[in-house]
N, C-alpha and C positions, 0 to 999 in steps of 0.2 A: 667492521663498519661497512655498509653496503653502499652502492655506487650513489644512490639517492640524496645517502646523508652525507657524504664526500663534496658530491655537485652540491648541495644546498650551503653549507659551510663556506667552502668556493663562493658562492654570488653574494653571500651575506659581505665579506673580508673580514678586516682587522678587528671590528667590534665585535665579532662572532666568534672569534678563539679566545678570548681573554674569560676568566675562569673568573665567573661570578655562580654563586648559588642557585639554583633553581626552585622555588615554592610554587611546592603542590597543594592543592585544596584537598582535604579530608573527603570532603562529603560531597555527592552531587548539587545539596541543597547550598552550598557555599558558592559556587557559582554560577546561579540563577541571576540572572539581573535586572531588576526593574524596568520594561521598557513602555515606553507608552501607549494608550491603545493607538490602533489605526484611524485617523479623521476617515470619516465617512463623505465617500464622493456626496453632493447637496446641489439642488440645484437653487437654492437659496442660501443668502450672507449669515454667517454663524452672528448671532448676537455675545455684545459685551458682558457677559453678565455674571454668577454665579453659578449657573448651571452651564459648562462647556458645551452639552450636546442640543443647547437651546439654540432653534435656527429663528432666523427675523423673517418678518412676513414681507412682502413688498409697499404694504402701508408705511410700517414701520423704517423700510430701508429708506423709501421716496422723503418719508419725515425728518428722517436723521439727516440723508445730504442737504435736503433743504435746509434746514436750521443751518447745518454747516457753512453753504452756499452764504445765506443770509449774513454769516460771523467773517466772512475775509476780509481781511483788512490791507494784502499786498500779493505779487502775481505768485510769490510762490506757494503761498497756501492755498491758493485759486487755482494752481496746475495740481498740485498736491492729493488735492478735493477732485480734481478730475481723473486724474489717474486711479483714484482710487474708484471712484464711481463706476469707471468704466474697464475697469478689471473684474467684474464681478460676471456670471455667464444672463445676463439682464439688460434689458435696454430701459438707462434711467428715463422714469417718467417725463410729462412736459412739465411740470411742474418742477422738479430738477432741474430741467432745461434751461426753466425762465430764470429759474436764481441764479441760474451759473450764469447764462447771460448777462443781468444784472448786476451779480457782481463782480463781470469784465467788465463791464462800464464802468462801475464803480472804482475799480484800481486803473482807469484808462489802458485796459491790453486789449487790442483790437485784432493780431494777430489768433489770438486763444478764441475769443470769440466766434471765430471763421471756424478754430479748430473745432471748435465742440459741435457745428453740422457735419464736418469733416468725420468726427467720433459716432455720431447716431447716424450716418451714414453706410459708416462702417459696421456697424452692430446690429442695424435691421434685417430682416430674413430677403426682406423683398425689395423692390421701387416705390410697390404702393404702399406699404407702411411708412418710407420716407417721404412720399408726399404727404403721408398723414399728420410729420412733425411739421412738416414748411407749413401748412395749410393753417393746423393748431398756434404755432410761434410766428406766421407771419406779420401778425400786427406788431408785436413786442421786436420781433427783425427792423421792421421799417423805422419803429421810433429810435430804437439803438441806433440804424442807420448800419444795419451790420450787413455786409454784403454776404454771399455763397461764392466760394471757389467755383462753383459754375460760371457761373455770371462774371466773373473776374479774368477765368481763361476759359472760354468756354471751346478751345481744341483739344484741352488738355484733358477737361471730363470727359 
């Protein structure tokens, strides 16, 4: 026995000297194992659908959260619905936006509200692409009455 399989036996311990049988496979084809392909990097959200390697357009994506947005009924399916939105490598449209905002209102979370400029804040490349959302949702801000963490601290931005 050579030093290798001495040390290995050694780190294994007691479950490692107990004298069980060993099954070999016959054939190389015996142990192949099904594995699944590789997901391909995307810089777009795979769709639900019947074909796995179907990706959803950004029409499509802005449609879906919207409806979704549209269907919340309480804060956690409204954080839920944001998390998921904003996991994706995309900055949900304004239209996404609005619903989400709208339906923080609708379940009264006002903290989440703040967050979701806090989120497209976070996710734009630039400053002026973020004045592009305030500029686009400021009317729908003012009605909600939803402030910006700017404006709230504004030593902290």
């Amino acid at each position: 026995m050579s030093l290798t399989s001495i040390c290995r036996i050694a780190s294994l311990g007691a479950a490692a000297r107990t004298t069980t049988p060993v099954l070999r496979a016959r054939s190389p084809a015996a142990l192949r194992v099904a594995l699944p392909a590789r997901a391909t990097f995307a810089t777009t959200a795979r769709k639900n659908s019947e074909d796995p390697h179907a990706e959803e357009s950004f029409e499509e994506f802005t449609a879906r959260y919207k409806n979704e947005f549209e269907s919340v009924q309480d804060v956690f399916e409204l954080q839920r619905n944001l998390n998921n939105a904003f996991a994706y490598d995309l900055v949900p449209s304004p239209d996404v936006c609005t619903a989400a905002l709208k339906a923080a209102r609708r379940v009264n979370d006002f903290p989440t509200a703040v967050r979701i400029f806090e989120g497209i804040k976070a996710k734009v490349e630039n400053k002026g692409q973020y004045d592009e959302y305030l500029k686009e949702l400021e009317p729908l801000r003012e009605e909600l009455g939803v402030s910006l963490k700017e404006m709230m601290y504004p030593e902290k931005a």
